[in-house]
N, C-alpha and C positions, 0 to 999 in steps of 0.2 A: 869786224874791227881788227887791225894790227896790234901788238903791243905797244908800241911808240903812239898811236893814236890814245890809246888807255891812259899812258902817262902823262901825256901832255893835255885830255880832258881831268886829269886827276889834278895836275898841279897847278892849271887855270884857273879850276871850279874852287882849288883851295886858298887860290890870291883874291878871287873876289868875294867866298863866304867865310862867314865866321865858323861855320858847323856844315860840315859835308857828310852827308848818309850813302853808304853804297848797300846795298842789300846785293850781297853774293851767295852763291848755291856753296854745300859742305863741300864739294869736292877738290880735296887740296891737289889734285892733279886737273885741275882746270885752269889753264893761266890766267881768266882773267881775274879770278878766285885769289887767285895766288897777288898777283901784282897787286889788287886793292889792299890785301892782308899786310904787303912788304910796306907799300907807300902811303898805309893808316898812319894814324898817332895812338890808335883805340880799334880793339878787335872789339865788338860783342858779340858773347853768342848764348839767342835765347835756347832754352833748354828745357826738359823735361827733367825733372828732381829725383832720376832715379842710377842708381847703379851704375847700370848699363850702358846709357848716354856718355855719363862721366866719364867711366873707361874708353867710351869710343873717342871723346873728344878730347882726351887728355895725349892719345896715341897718337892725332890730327896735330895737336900741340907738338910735342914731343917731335915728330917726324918733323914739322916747320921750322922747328929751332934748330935741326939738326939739317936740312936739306939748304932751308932759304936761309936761314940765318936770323930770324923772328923770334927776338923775344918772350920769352912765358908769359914777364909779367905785362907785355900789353894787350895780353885778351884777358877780358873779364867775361863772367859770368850772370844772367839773372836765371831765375828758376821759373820757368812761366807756365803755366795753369796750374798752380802751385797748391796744392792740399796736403796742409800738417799731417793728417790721416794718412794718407799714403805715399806721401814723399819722404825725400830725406831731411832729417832735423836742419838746423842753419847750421850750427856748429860742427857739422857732418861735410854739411858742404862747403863751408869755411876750411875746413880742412881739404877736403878734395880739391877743393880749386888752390891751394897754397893761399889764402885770403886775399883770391880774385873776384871775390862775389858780390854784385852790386847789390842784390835784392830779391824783389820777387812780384811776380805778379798772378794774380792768386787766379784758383777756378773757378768760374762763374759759367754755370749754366746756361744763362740767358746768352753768350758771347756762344756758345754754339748751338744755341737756336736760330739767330739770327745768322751765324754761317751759315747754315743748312737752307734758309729762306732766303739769302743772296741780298739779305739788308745791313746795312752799315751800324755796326754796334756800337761805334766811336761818338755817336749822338745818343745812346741812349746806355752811354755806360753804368756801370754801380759805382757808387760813392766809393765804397773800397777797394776798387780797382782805379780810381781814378788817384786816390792816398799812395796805392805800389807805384803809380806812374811818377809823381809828384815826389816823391823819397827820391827814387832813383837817379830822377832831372836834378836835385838838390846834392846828392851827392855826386855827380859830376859836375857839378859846379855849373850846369846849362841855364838852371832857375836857380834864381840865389831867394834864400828866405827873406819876404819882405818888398820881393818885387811885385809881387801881383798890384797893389796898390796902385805903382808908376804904369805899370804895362795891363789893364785891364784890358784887350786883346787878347793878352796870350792863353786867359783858360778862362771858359766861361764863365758869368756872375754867378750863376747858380752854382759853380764849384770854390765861390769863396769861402765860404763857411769851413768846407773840409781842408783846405789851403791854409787856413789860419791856424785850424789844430793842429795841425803839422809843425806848422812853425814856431806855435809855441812849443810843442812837445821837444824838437830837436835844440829850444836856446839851454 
């Protein structure tokens, strides 16, 4: 692909959906890396809850705003395989990211069981990873509290129960 092929699949794909995902590699000297990051409205980048990451990705940050001209505050952060025990506090990482931090999605064992058996963990999630996922859609405003009722589709019935306490816990 061209650049100009990129952006005209980018601003197409974004007049006919309401929510475009692009999954791009860290490498901020990859253009097409680069142009998805420019032509977002919303960087995510999951992460690993440690130190080290932060710094790498704070310096990725930092060089974008300085090179492309990208924003700090449109990449946010989640914390993904997430343990209290050995990660950083949220307030830690509240602070690290300038309070760009969506959340977190916690470590679940069973989720690299099944990586390692080449089965899909997405149908046989934990309840409280499915809670991190469900915050996070809520505080982007993707899932509004209250919809699941209208849209029984969008998360299965068997995660209404954990949907509800969400929603009451957030009014």
């Amino acid at each position: 692909y061209n650049n100009d092929g990129i952006i005209k699949f980018i601003e197409k794909s974004s007049q006919i959906f309401d929510i475009l995902i692009l999954a791009v590699n860290k490498s901020i000297y990859d253009s097409f890396t680069v142009l998805c990051l420019i032509k977002s409205d919303l960087n995510i980048i999951p992460i690993r809850a440690d130190i080290d990451k932060f710094r790498e990705f704070n310096n990725y940050i930092a060089f974008l705003k300085e090179k492309q001209q990208i924003p700090m505050d449109k990449t946010k952060f989640i914390a993904f395989d997430y343990n209290s025990l050995w990660n950083l506090d949220k307030s830690t990482i509240e602070e690290i990211t300038q309070h760009n931090y969506l959340g977190k999605i916690g470590h679940c064992p069973r989720r690299e069981k099944y990586r390692n058996l080449k089965i899909s963990y997405a149908r046989k999630m934990d309840p409280d990873i499915i809670k991190d996922y469900i915050f996070i859609l809520q505080k982007l405003k993707i899932l509004q509290r209250g919809t699941y009722s209208k849209n029984g589709g969008l998360i299965k019935s068997k995660f209404h129960r954990i949907y509800e306490e969400i929603s009451k816990k957030a009014k």
